[in-house]
C-alpha positions as CSV (number, residue, x, y, z in Angstrom):
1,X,8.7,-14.2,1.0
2,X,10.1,-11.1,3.0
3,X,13.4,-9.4,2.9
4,X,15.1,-12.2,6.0
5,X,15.4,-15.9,4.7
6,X,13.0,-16.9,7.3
7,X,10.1,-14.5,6.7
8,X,7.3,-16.3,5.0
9,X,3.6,-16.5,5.1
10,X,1.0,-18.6,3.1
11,X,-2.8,-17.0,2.0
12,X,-5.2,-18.4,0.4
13,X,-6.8,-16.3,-2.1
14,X,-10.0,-16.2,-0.7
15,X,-8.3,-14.7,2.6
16,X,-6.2,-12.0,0.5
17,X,-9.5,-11.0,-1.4
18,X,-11.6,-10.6,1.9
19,X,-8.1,-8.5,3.2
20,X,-8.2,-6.2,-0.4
21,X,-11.8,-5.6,-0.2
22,X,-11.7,-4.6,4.0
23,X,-9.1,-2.5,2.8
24,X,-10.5,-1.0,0.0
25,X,-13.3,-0.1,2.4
26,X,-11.0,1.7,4.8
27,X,-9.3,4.0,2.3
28,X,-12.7,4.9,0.8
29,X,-13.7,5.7,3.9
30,X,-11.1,8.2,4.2
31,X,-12.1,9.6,0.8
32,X,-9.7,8.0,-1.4
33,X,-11.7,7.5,-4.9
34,X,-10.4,6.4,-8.6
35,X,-7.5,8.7,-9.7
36,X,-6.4,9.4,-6.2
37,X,-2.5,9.4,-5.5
38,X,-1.2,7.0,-2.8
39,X,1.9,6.4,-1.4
40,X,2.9,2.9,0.3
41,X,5.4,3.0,3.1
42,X,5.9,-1.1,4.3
43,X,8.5,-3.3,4.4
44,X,8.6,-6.4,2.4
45,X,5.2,-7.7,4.2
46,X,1.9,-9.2,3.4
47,X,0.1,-5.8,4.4
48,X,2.3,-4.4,1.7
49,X,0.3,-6.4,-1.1
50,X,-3.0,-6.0,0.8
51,X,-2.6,-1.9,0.5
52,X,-1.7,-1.8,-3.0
53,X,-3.8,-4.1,-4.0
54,X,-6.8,-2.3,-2.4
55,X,-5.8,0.9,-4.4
56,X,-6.2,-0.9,-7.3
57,X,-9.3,-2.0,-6.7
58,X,-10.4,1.1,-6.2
59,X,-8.7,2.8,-9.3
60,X,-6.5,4.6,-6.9
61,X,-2.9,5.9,-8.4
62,X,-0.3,4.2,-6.1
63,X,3.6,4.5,-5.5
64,X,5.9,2.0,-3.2
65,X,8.1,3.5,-1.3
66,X,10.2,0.8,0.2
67,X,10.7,1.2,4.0
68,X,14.4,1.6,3.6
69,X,14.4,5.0,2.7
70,X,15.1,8.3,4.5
71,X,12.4,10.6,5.8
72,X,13.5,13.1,3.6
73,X,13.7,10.9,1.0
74,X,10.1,9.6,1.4
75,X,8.9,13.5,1.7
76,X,10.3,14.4,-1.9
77,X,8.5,11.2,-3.6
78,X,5.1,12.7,-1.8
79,X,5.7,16.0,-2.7
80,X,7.0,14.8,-6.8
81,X,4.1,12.8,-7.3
82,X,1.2,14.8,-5.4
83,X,-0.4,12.2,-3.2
84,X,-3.0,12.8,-1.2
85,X,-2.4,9.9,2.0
86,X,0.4,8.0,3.1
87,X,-0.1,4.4,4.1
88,X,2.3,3.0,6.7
């Protein structure tokens, strides 16, 4: 379900595993290993679940930032919590 009463979308769990894992791929190939800190900056949206899901698998550290906040808002959670790539 997203954030408007109209927003939904069905996946199987065979399709969200082969999104995780093409996922995981990506941020490993932008060096992201286990312990890494991420930040997620998404709307309420299946991509959303995909990206944090994918850290996860990886054993990468993540924090959701919902999409509602500020710019400066989003740049103190970053700097707080140390992370090393931004996902948007």
């Amino acid at each position: 379900e997203g954030n408007e009463p109209g927003d939904s979308a069905k996946i199987t769990y065979s399709e969200l595993l082969h999104k995780v894992c093409q996922f995981a791929n990506v941020l490993r190939s932008q060096g992201v290993k286990k312990g890494d800190r991420i930040s997620i900056y998404l709307p309420m949206i299946l991509e959303l679940v995909v990206a944090m899901l994918a850290c996860a698998r990886i054993g990468a550290l993540h924090s959701i930032v919902f999409a509602g906040f500020s710019a400066d808002s989003l740049c103190e959670r970053i700097l707080d919590c140390g992370c090393s790539l931004l996902i948007t």
